[in-house]
Residue, then its C-alpha position, 0 to 999 in steps of 0.5 A: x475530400x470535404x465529407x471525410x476531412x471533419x471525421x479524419x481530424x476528429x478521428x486523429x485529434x481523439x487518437x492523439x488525445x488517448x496517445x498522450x493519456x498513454x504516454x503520461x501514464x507511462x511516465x507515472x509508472x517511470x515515476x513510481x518505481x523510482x519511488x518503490x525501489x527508493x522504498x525498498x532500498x529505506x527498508x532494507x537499510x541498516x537498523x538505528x536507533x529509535x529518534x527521539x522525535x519520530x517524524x510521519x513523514x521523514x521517519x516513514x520505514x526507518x528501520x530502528x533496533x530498540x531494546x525495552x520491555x513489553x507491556x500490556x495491554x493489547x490491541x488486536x486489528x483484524x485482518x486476513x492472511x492469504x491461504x490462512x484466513x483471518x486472523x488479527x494483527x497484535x499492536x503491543x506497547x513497548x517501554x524502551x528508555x523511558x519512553x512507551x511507543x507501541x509495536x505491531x508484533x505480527x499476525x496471529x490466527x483467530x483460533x490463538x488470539x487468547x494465547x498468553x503472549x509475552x511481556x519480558x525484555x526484548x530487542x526488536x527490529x523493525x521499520x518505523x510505519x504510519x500507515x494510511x489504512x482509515x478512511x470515511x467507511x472505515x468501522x470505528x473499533x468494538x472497543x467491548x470485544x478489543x476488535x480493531x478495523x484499520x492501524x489507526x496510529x493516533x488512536x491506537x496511541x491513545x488508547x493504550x497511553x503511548x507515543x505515536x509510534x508504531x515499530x512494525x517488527x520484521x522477520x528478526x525477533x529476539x523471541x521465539x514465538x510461534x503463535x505470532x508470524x511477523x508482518x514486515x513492512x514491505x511495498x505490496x500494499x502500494x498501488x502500481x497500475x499504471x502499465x496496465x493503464x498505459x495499455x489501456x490508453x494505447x489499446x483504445x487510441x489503435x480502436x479509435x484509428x481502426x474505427x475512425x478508418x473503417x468510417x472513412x472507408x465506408x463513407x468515402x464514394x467509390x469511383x464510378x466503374x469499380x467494382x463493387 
């Protein structure tokens, strides 16, 4: 019994240990579709009108209705688009109540990305975004060629003198343009792996009891006159 009681107690204490990694990360997946359908439920809500004060953190896909006039110039983000290719994001201002704030109108090839665009009176629906797309390896912008890497909310605000403000119009739109195809904000981009992390930890606590079985198995001295 003493030759096997250290790696029994190993062999548990490990597997107990990977249980619990996998019982957390069940309780995080619980957690992050609370958070997704809470998401979701903002996004599909009925639009408002634009605040006065958008704040980046309460105001985050508040769906807004504003009505203004679009202006120039434009930013153009670039980015790929499943079974399209790439393509750029156009980032446009937008004066509405003597205010500027800026919209992303939508994606649009890179064969059309000279198209003349319109700057007439619209009325757009969308959801208020700041999105979380730089980081240490993000390009800065080719400002020579108008090519941007990533939606950088304060720096695309000041490069075309508006608020920091950025109005992602969904799918209803005022104006038929067929060059542009609206981007919606929606939870895709969001991260959700923890039922795939869940799996792992359990499936590595079943291998380590296996393994922590066959051990014993192997070290544990057969009686004398088994049969071997």
């Amino acid at each position: 019994m003493r030759r096997i009681i250290i790696p029994l107690v190993f062999g548990l204490a490990g597997a107990a240990v990977l249980i619990s990694l996998g019982v957390w990360q069940v309780q995080r997946l619980a957690w992050k579709e609370a958070v997704l359908a809470d998401i979701e439920a903002r996004i599909a809500a009925a639009p408002v009108d634009l605040p006065a004060k958008p704040d980046p953190v309460n105001d985050r896909y508040l769906p807004v209705k504003v009505s203004g006039v679009l202006a120039g110039p434009e930013l153009h983000v670039l980015v790929s688009q499943k079974q399209v290719g790439a393509g750029y994001r156009i980032i446009q201002p937008f004066e509405v109540q003597g205010r500027r704030i800026m919209v992303d109108r939508g994606f649009v090839t890179a064969d059309k990305i000279d198209t003349p665009r319109a700057q007439t009176h619209e009325t757009l629906i969308g959801n208020l975004h700041w999105p979380d797309e730089t980081d240490g390896y993000t390009p800065e912008p080719d400002l020579s060629k108008n090519i941007w890497f990533a939606r950088d909310v304060p720096k695309m605000a000041r490069a075309l003198k508006t608020e920091q403000v950025l109005l992602v119009v969904a799918s209803q739109k005022s104006e038929t343009d067929p060059s542009l195809t609206p981007l919606p904000v929606d939870t895709s981009g969001i991260p959700n792996d923890h039922l795939s992390y869940a799996i792992t930890w359990f499936s590595l606590a079943a291998i380590w009891l296996a393994m922590t079985g066959y051990f014993l198995w192997r070290t544990t001295p057969t009686k004398k006159g088994d049969v071997t």
